[in-house]
Structure formats: structure tokens, C-alpha cells
C-alpha positions in Angstrom: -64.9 -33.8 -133.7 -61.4 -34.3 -133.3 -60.3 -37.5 -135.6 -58.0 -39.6 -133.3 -61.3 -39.4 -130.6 -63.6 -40.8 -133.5 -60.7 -44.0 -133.9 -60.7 -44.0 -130.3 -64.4 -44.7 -129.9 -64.0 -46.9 -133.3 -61.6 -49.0 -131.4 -63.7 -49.7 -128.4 -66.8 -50.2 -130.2 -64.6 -53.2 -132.1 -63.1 -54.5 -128.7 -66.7 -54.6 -126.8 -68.1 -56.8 -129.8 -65.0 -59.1 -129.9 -64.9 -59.5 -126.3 -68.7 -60.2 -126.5 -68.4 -63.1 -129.0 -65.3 -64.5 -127.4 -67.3 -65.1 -124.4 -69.3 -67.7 -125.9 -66.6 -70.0 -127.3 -66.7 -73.1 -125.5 -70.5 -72.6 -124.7 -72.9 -75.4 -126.5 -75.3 -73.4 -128.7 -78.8 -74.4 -127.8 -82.4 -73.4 -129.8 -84.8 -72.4 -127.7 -88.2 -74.9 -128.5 -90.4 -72.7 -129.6 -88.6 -71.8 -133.1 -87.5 -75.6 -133.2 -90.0 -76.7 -136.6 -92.9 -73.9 -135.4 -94.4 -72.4 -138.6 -94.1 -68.7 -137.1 -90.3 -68.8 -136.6 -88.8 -71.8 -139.2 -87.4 -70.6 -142.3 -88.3 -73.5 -144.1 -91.5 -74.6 -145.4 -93.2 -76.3 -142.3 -96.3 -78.2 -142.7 -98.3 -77.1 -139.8 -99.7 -81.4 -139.5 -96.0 -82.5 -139.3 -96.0 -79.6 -136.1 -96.2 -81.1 -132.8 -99.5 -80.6 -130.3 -99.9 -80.7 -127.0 -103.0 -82.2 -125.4 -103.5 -81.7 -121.6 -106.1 -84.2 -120.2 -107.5 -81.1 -118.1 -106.1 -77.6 -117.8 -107.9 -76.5 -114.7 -107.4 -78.3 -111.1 -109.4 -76.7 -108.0 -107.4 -78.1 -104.7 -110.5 -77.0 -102.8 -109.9 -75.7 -99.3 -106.7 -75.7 -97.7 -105.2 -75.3 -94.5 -103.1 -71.8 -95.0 -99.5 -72.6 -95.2 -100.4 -76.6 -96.5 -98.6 -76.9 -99.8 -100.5 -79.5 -102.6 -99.4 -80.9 -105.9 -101.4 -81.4 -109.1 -99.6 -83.3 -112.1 -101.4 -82.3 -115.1 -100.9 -85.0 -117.8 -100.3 -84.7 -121.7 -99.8 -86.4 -125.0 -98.3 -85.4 -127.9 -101.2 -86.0 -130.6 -98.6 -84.2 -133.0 -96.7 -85.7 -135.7 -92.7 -84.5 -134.5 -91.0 -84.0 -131.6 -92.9 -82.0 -128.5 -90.1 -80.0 -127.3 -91.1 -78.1 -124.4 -88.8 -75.1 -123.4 -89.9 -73.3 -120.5 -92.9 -73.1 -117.7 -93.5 -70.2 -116.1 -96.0 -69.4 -113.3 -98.2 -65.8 -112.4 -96.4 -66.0 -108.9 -93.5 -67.2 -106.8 -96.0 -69.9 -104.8 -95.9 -72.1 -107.6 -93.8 -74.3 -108.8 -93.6 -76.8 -112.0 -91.4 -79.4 -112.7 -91.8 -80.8 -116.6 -90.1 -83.1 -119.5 -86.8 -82.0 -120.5 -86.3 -84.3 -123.4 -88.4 -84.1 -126.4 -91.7 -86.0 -125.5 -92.1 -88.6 -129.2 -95.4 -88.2 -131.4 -98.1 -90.2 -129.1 -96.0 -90.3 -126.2 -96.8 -88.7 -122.5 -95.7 -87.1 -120.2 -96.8 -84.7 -116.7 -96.2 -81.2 -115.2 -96.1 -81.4 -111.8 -97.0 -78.1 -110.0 -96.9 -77.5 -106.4 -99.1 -74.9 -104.8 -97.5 -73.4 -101.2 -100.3 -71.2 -99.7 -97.3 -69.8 -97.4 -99.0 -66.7 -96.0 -101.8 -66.5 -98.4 -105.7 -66.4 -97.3 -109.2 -67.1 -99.5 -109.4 -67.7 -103.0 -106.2 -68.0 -104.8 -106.2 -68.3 -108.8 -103.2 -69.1 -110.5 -101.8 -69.5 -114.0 -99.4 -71.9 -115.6 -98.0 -71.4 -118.6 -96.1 -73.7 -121.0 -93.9 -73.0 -123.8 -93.4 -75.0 -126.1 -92.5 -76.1 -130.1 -96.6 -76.4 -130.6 -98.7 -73.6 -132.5 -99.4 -71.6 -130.8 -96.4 -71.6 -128.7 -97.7 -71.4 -125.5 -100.9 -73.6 -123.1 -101.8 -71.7 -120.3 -102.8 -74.2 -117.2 -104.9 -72.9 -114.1 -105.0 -73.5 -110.3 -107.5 -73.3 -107.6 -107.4 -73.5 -104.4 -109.6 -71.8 -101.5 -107.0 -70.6 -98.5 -108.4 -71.4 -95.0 -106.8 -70.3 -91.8 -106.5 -73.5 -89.2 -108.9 -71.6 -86.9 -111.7 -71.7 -89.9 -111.7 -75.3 -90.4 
């Protein structure tokens, strides 16, 4: 291979990772929670009783029937029965229909907070199961919350 196309491929190589870290000056470095203090990703020794856990009150909620296109909301409360900050960094759902709102700022050791999830049974019809899952600094790293709800049309009532 010819030696001025090896520098040539040297040089772009150099200017693609350059350009790559240049792009994050001025962006605040975040952690994501769940290698904040979690004994699977901290380097440190971390005592798994100083890690923080998440207790829900109830991880299941049936809405029962519904009227097909009715949208319902559950709030699913929780404590932190941990001993450091709950940090929760993400909560994803199994489909589009649902949607969460949850604590964005660390949640203090016997402190509370809620999930709210809204079910929208838009077009959908019968029994609908859903899953909820939360991400957090805890161990394990993830709760997985569930849904119910029994899709009528408004003839069926």
C-alpha cells in the first residue's frame, strides 16, 4: 500500500476523533444512575447496605374495563428504604400507549416519591398487559411495574 495513502487515512482517523471530542466541550458531563454507588459498576468498595432500595407500595394496577379510546392514570408510590441517595435515571415502557412521569432529583433515604403512568387505549381492544420498567442506582438496577386494563368498545358496555 502506497505510503502517503496510509498517512492519508492516518490523518483522517486523527481528525474524526478530534472532531468527536471537540463536540462535547461546553456539554455538562452527566453519570447515568445506575453506575452512581451500584456495586456492579462502582470502582470502589461499595457496601451493598449503604446502596439505595426502592420499595413500591404495589407493582401491579388492573384499571378494569375501559371504554376503548378512555385514557387512565395509576401513580405507583415508593420509598427509599435504602441508606443513600435513590437516583432514578430512566423509565421505560413495553409500548408507545404508556406513559410515565417520575422524580428527577435524587429521592433522600426514607423519603417518597410516585410514578405516574397514563394508560391511552387509543385503538386498542380486550385485555391489554403492560410493563413498566424503572432504572435506577438500586441492585438490581432495574423494577419492572405492570398494568391492566380490559379494553371495551362503547357498544359493549
Amino acid at each position: 500500500m502506497n505510503r502517503s495513502l496510509i498517512h492519508f487515512f492516518a490523518i483522517l482517523l486523527m481528525s474524526g476523533l478530534i472532531s468527536s471530542c471537540s463536540s462535547r466541550k461546553g456539554k455538562e458531563a452527566t453519570i447515568p444512575a445506575n453506575v452512581v454507588g451500584n456495586a456492579n459498576t462502582d470502582i470502589g468498595k461499595t457496601d451493598p447496605e449503604k446502596l439505595p432500595k426502592i420499595e413500591f407500595e404495589k407493582d401491579f394496577h388492573d384499571f378494569g374495563k375501559i371504554i376503548q379510546g378512555e385514557k387512565v392514570t395509576f401513580a405507583f408510590k415508593f420509598k427509599n428504604r435504602g441508606n443513600s441517595l435513590l437516583l432514578i435515571s430512566s423509565v421505560s415502557t413495553s409500548c408507545g400507549c404508556t406513559v410515565s412521569d417520575f422524580p428527577k432529583d435524587p429521592v433522600i433515604p426514607g423519603g417518597s416519591g410516585k410514578i405516574d403512568v397514563r394508560f391511552d387505549s387509543g385503538s386498542k381492544r380486550g385485555p391489554q398487559n403492560k410493563t413498566v420498567t424503572v432504572f435506577a442506582n438500586t441492585q438490581p438496577n432495574s423494577t419492572n411495574l405492570h398494568i391492566k386494563a380490559m379494553v371495551m368498545l362503547p357498544e359493549d358496555k
